[in-house]
C-alpha positions in Angstrom: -126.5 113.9 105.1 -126.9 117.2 103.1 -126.7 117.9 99.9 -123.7 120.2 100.3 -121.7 117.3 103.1 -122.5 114.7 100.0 -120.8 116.8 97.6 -117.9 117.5 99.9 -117.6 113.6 100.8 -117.8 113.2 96.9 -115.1 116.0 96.6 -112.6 114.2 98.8 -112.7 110.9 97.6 -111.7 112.0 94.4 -109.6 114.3 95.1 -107.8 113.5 98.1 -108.8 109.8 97.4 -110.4 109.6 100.9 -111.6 105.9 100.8 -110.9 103.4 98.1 -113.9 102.3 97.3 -117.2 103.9 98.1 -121.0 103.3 97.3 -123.2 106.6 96.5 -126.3 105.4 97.1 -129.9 106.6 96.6 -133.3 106.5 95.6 -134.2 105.5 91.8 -134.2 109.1 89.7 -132.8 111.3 92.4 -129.9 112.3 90.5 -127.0 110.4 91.9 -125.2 110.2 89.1 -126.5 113.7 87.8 -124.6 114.8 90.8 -121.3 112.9 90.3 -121.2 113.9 87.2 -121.2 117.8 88.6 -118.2 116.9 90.9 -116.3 115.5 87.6 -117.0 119.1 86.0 -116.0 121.2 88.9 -113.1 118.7 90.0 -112.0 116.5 87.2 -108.7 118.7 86.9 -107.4 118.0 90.7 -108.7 114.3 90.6 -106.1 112.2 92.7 -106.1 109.5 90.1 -104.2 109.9 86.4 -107.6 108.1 84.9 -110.8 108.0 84.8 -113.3 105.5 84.0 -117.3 105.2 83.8 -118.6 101.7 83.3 -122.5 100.9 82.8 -123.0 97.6 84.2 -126.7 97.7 82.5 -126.9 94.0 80.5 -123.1 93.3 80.8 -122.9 89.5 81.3 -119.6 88.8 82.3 -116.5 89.7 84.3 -114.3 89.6 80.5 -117.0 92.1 79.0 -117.0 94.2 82.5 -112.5 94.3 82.6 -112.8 95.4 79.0 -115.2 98.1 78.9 -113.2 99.8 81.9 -110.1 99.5 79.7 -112.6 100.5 76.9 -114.0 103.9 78.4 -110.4 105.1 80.3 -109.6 108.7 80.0 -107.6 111.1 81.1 -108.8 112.6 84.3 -108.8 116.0 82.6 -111.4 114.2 80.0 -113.1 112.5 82.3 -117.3 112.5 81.5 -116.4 112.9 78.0 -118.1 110.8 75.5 -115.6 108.1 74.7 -114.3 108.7 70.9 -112.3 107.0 68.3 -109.2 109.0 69.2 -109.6 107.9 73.1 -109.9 103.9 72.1 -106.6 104.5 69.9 -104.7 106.2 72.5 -105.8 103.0 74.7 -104.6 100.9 72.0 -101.1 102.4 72.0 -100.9 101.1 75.5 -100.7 97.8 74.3 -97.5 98.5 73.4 -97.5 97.7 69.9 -95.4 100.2 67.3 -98.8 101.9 66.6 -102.2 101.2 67.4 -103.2 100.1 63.6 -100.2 97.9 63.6 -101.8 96.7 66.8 -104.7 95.9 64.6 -102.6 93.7 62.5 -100.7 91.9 65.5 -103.8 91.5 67.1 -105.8 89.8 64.5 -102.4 87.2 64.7 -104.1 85.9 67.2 -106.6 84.0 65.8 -109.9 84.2 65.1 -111.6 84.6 68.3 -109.2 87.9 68.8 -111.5 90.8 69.2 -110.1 94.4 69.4 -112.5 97.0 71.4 -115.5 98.7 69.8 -115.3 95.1 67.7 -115.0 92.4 69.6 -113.0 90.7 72.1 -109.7 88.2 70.7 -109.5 85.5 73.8 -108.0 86.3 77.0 -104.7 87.3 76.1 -105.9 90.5 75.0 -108.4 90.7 77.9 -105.3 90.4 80.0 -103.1 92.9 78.5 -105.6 95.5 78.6 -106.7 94.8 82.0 -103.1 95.0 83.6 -102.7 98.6 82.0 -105.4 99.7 84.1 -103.9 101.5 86.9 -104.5 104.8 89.0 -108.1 104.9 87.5 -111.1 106.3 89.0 -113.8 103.7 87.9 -117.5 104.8 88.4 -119.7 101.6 88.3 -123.6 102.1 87.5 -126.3 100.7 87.3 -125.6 98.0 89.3 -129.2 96.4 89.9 -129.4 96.2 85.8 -126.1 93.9 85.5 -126.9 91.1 83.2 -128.0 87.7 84.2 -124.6 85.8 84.4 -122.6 88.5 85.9 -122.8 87.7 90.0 -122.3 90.5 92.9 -119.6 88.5 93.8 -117.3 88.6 90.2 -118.3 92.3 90.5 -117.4 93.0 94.3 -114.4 90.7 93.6 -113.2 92.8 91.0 -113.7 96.1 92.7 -111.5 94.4 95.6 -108.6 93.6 92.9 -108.8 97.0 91.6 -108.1 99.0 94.7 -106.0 96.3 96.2 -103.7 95.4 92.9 -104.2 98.3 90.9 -103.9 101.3 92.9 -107.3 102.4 91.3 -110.6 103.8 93.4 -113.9 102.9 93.1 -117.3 104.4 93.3 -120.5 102.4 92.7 -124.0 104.2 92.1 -126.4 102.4 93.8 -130.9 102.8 94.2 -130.9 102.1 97.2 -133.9 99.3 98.1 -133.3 98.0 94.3 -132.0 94.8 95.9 -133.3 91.6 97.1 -132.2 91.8 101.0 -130.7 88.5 100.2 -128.4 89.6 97.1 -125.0 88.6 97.8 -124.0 92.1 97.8 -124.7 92.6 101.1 -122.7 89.5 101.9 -119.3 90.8 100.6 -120.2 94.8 100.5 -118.9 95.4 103.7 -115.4 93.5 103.7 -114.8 95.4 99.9 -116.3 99.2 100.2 -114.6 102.0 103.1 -118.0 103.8 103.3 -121.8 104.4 101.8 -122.6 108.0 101.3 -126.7 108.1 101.6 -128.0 110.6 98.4 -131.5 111.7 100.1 -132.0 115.3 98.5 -135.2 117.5 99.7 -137.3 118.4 96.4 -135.9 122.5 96.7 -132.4 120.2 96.3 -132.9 118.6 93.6 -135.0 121.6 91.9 -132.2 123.8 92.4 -129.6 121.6 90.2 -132.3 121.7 87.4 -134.5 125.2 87.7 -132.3 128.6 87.4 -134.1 130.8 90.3 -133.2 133.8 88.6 -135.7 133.0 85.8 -139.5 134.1 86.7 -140.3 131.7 84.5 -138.5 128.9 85.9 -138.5 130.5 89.4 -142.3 129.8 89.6 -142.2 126.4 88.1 -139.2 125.1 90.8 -141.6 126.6 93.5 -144.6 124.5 92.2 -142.3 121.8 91.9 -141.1 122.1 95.6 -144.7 121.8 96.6 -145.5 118.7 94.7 -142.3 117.3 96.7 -140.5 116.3 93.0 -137.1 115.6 94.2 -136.7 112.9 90.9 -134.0 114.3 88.7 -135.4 112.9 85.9 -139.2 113.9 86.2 -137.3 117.4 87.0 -135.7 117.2 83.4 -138.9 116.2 81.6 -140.8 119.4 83.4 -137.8 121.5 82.5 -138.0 120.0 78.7 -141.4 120.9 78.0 -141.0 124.3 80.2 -138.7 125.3 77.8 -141.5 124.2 74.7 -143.4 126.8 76.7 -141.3 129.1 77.6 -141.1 131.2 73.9 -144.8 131.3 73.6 -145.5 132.5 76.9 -144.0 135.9 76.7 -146.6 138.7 77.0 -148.9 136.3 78.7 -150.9 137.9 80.9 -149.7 136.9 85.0 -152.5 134.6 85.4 -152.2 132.2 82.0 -148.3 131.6 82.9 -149.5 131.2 86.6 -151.8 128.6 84.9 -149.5 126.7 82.8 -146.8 126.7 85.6 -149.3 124.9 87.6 -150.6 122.8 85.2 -147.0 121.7 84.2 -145.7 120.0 87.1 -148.4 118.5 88.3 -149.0 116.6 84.5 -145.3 115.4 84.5 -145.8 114.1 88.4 -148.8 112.3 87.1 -148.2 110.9 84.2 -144.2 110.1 84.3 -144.1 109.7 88.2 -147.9 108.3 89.0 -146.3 106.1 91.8 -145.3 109.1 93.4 -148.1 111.2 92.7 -150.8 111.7 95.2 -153.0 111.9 92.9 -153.5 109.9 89.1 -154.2 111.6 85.9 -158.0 111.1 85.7 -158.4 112.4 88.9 -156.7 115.4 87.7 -158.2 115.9 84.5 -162.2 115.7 86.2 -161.1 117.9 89.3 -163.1 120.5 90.0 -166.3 118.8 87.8 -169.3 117.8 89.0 -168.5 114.1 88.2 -166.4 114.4 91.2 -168.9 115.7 93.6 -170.0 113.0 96.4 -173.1 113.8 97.9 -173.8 112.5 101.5 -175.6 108.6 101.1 -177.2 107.4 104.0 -177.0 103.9 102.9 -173.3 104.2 101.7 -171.1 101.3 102.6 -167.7 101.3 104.1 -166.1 101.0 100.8 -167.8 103.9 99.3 -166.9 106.0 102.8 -163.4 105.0 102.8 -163.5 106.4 98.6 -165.1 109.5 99.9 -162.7 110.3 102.2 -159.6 109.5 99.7 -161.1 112.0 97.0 -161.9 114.4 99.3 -158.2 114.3 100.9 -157.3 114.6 96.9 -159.1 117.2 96.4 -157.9 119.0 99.4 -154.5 118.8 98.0 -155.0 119.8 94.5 -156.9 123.1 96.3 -153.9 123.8 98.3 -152.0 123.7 95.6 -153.6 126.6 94.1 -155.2 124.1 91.1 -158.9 124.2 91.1 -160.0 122.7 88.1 -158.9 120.9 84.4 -160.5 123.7 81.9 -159.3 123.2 78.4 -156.4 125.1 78.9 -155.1 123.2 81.2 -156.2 120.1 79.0 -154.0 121.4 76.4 -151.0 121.5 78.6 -151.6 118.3 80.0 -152.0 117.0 76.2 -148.7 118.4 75.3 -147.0 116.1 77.8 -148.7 112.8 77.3 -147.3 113.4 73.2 -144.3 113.2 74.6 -142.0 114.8 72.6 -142.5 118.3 70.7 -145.6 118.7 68.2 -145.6 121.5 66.4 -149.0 121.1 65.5 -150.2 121.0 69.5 -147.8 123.6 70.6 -149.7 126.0 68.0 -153.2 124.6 69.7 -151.8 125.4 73.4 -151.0 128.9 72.2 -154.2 129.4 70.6 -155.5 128.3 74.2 -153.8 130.8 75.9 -154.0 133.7 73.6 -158.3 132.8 73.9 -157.5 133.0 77.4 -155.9 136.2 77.7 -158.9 137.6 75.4 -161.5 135.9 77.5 -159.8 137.2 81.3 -159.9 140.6 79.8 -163.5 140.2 78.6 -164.9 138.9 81.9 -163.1 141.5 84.4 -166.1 142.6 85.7 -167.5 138.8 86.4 -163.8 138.0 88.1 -164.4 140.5 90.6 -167.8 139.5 90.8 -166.4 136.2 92.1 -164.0 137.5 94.5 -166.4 139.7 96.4 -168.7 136.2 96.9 -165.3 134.3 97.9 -164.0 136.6 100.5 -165.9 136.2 103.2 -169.0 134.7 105.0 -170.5 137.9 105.5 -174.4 137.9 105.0 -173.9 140.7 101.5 -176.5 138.5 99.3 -177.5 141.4 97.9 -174.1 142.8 97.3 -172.8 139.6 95.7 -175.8 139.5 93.5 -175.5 143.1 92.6 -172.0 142.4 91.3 -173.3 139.6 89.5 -176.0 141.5 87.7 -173.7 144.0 86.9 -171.0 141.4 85.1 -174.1 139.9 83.0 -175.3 143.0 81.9 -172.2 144.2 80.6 -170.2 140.8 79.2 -173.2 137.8 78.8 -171.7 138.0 75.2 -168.4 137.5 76.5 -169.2 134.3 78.9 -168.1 130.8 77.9 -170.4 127.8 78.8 -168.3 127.4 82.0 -168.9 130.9 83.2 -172.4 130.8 82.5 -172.9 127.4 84.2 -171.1 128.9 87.4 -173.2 131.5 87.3 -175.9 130.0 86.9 -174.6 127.8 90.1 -175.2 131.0 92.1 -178.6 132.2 90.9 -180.2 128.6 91.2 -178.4 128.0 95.1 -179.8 131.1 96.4 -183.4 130.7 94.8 -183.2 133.0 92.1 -183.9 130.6 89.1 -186.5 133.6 87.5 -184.2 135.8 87.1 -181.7 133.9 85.8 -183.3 131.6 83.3 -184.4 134.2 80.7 -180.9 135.1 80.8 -179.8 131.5 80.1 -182.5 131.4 77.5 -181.2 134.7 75.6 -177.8 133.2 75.9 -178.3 130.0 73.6 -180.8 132.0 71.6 -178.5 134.8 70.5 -175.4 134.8 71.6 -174.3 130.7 71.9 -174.6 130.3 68.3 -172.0 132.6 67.1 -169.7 130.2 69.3 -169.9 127.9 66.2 -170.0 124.4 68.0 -172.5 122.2 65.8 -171.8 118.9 67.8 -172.2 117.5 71.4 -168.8 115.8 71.2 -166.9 119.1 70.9 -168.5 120.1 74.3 -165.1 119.4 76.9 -167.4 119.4 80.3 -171.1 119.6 80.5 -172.7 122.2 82.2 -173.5 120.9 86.1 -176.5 123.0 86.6 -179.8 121.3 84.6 -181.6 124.1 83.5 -178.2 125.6 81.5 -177.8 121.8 80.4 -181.1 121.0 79.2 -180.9 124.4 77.1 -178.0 123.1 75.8 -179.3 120.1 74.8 -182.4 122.0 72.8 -179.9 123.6 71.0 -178.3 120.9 69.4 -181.5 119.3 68.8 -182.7 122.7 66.8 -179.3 121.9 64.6 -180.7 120.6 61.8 -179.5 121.2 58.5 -182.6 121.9 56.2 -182.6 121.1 52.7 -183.4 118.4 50.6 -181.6 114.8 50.4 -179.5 115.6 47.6 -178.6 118.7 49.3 -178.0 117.2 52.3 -175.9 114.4 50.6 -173.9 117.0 49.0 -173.2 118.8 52.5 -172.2 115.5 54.0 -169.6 115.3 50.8 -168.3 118.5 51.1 -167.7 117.2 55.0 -166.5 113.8 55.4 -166.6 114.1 59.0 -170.2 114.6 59.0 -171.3 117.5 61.4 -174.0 116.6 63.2 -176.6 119.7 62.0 -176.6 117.0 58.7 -176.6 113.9 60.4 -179.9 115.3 62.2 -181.5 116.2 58.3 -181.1 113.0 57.4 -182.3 111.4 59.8 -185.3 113.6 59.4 -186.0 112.1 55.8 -188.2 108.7 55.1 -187.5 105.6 53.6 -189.0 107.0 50.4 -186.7 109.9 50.4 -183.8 107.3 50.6 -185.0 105.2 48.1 -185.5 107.7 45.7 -182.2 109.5 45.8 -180.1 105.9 45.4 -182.8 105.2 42.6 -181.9 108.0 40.9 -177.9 108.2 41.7 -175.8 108.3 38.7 -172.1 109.0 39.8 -168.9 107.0 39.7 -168.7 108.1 43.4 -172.0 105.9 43.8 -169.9 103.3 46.2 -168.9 106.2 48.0 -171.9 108.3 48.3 -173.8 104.2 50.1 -170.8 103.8 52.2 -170.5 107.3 53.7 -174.4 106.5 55.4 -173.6 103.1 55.9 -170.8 103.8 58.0 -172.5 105.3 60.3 -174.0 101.5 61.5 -170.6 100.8 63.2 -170.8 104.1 65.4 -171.3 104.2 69.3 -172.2 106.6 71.3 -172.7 106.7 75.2 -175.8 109.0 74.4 -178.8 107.0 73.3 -180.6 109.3 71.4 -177.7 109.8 69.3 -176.7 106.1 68.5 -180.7 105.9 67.5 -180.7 108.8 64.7 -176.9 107.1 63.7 -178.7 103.7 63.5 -182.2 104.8 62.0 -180.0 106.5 59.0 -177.7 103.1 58.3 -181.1 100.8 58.3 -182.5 103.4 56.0 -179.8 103.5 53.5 -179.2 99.4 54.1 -183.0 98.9 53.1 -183.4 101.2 50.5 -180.0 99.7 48.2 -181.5 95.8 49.0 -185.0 97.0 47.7 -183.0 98.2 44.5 -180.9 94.8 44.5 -183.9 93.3 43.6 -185.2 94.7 40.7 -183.1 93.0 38.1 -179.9 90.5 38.8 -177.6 93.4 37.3 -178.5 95.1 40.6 -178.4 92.1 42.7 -174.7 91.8 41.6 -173.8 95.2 42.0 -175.2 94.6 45.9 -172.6 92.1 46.7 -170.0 95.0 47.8 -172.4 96.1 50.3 -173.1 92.3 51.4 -171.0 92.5 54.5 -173.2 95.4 56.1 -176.4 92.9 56.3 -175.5 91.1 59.5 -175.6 94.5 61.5 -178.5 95.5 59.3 -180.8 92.0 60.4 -178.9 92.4 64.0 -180.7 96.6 64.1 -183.9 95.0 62.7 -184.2 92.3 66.2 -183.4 94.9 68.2 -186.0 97.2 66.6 -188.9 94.2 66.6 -187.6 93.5 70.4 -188.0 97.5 71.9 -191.7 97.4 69.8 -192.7 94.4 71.5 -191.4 95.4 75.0 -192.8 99.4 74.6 -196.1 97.2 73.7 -195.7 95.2 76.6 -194.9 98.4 78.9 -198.5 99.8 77.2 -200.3 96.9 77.9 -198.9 97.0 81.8 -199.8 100.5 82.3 -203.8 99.9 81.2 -204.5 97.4 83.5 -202.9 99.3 86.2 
């Protein structure tokens, strides 16, 4: 069935009440009720039914609670999808024939103390009763069927619809997700004897993006395309990607074509993965390290089937992601995809996205000449080696100083694959020589993607280790103060200063930040790193500042005291000094191998 035959079927049943009772069903987040509801708005004044009714079935545990909350949430046909208000459950109230609904209250409360009026409570079956017999030429809309509670059966429900269409001149439509069922569930025992007809909901993803994404909108317009592509026919993912579109939407006017091409890529695609990952062909990891050279598979002659059969499944992954016109997670795009695992609105990373883009608009504008470069070597297979170099020399020579890590890796990519690592190392070299530092990254964790290519890595790894803050310890003490964080140009001068140095400068400390000024170095014990040479210069500072403040602990018994609020670093402290003993006694050992050989 199409889209437009459901809505008609829709249409008729309630409006020319074709069928009594009907199931609409579908699969989960579709937009079945989404859809209902946009029959109510168009049709709710020619309804063939006085009333109208929508009942959540979702942790309702009995066929009392499930009677009253249709009495409950009656309206008007003309009201129908309103939110049910006070003045609705006191115009339900009057029904009950009492002189006015608050004398109602009064009469009702005669009962006894079980009596329960709606919205409060229910007062024993004789109030039940009375409100269920005044429902009457009532479209009910049941959902959420599958969630019903516990002690409220498919058959009290099916039951009921039966006494509704067959008692109470009433019709029935029950929203369904279709396979949310146990093939055994008694509905589809009874179903058949109690419901006219099952209209299947089964909407293509340009259906569903069409309810949600106004084409008329370039904005939107591109976004519903991408979305058509990723196959998102989920009315609910849709309505996420159409929340945080709308985030977007302000701070992408003036964008250049190519950053809001970017970000309506990037959009879809991070809802898919991270709201939708069962449907998603591909997960979030996968997304954020496409187009890296983590991902890269080399042939392995001794590979076995397992590691084939992976092969294949990330290269038909990256196939996909390709098509789709996404070729790799740059921070932009990280920013986006941030944005959406928050959740909800943050100011604070809507300002970083926007920062993103606008460094991207500058950066597209300052690399022209290199973009073209790149689309004379991607355009064909022609042998033109020295015409696609030619391009290239000419995009160095006039924007180097304009190239971010990632274009000069790339780049480098080039040079290296066709043999010309001469001519482009010296250019690498000037690069993190003068033009690099200006960049103002002073530590290896702000780095988003290492460079692929090992010369342009290794340079980038001499010029973090030539970030060393010089000075001398108090200096360097007073820098780490001034930032808490501790940038890693003053990590690397400290750890560039002996035990004497330490010693001296805790000797000669005199602050009531004294506590503060230890704990700041010894912190540093309790921090990982997946780079070794890192954790090393992290560790060789802690044992340092550990060793120097127990030397001073035991030069009187006032300073023995005063060491007992640093007592609970020594068990790291003796557990560094094994590990120190053990790597000296197997380098030894590695010596001692090597001479005899």
């Amino acid at each position: 069935m199409s889209v437009i035959q459901v809505e008609n079927t829709l249409h008729d049943f309630a409006v020319k009440k074709m069928g009594s009772a009907i199931v609409l069903k579908g699969e989960w987040g579709t937009g079945k009720t989404y859809l209902w509801n946009s029959i109510i708005k168009k049709h709710r004044s020619n309804f063939g039914r006085a009333n109208y009714s929508y009942v959540s079935l979702f942790g309702v545990n009995s066929l009392a609670d499930l009677k009253r909350s249709i009495f409950e949430n009656t309206v008007p046909s003309a009201k129908a999808n309103e939110v049910t208000s006070k003045d609705s459950v006191i115009e339900n109230l009057k029904k009950l024939d009492f002189s006015d609904a608050f004398g109602g209250l009064r009469r009702a409360f005669s009962f006894g103390k079980e009596a329960k009026i709606p919205f409060v409570g229910s007062f024993g079956g004789l109030i039940d009763s009375i409100q269920y017999s005044l429902v009457t030429d009532t479209i009910i809309c049941i959902d959420d069927f599958e969630r019903r509670g516990n002690s409220l059966s498919a058959r009290d429900v099916l039951g009921l619809v039966s006494n509704l269409i067959e008692s109470k001149d009433c019709s029935v439509i029950l929203v369904l997700n279709d396979g949310s069922l146990d093939k055994n569930d008694e509905f589809f025992t009874y179903s058949e004897k109690v419901f006219d007809y099952e209209v299947l909901y089964s909407p293509t993803a340009k259906d569903s993006v069409s309810l949600i994404f106004d084409a008329n909108n370039p904005l939107f317009k591109m976004i519903g395309d991408n979305c058509e592509f990723l196959k998102i026919n989920n009315i609910r993912l849709l309505k996420k990607i159409e929340l945080f579109a709308n985030l977007l939407s302000e701070k992408l006017k003036g964008s250049q074509a190519l950053v809001i091409e970017q970000a309506c890529k990037v959009l879809p695609l991070a809802v898919l993965a991270i709201y939708g990952e069962r449907n998603s062909k591909v997960n979030l990891d996968f997304v954020i390290t496409h187009g890296t050279s983590n991902r890269l598979r080399l042939p392995d002659p001794n590979a076995t089937k397992e590691d084939l059969e992976a092969t294949r499944i990330d290269a038909e992954k990256t196939s996909y992601l390709q098509e789709y016109g996404f070729i790799r997670c740059g921070e932009f795009e990280l920013a986006v995809i941030n944005l959406v695992k928050k959740g909800y609105a943050d100011e604070d990373l809507i300002k970083k996205i926007v920062e993103e883009i606008e460094r991207e608009i500058r950066h597209n504008n300052d690399i022209a000449i290199l973009r073209e470069a790149w689309k004379i070597y991607n355009s064909s297979f022609l042998d033109n080696e020295a015409e696609v170099l030619l391009a290239f020399d000419r995009a160095i020579k006039a924007g180097l100083d304009k190239f971010s890590l990632e274009d000069l890796d790339s780049v480098a990519f080039l040079y290296f694959g066709l043999g010309k690592e001469k001519e482009i190392q010296p250019i690498i070299d000037k690069y993190f020589t003068d033009i690099y530092p200006a960049y103002g990254v002073k530590d290896e964790g702000d780095i988003f993607q290492w460079p692929s290519n090992s010369y342009v890595r290794q340079s980038l790894e001499k010029y973090f280790e030539g970030l060393v803050f010089k000075g001398s310890f108090s200096e360097l003490m007073q820098a780490a103060l001034a930032n808490p964080s501790n940038s890693y140009e003053i990590i690397k001068g400290l750890a560039e200063k002996d035990e004497v140095e330490f010693y001296d400068y805790f000797s000669k400390l005199n602050d009531h930040a004294f506590t503060y000024h230890a704990r700041l170095l010894l912190k540093l014990g309790n921090t990982s790193f997946p780079n070794q040479a890192d954790s090393l210069i992290y560790r060789d500072i802690f044992i340092k500042t550990f060793k120097s403040l127990k030397d001073l602990s035991e030069a009187t018994a006032l300073n023995k005291l005063r060491m007992v609020k640093f007592v609970s670093y020594e068990q790291l402290y003796l557990r560094d000094m094994k590990k120190i003993e053990k790597e000296a006694e197997e380098a030894a050992e590695a010596e001692a191998a090597s001479k005899l050989e």
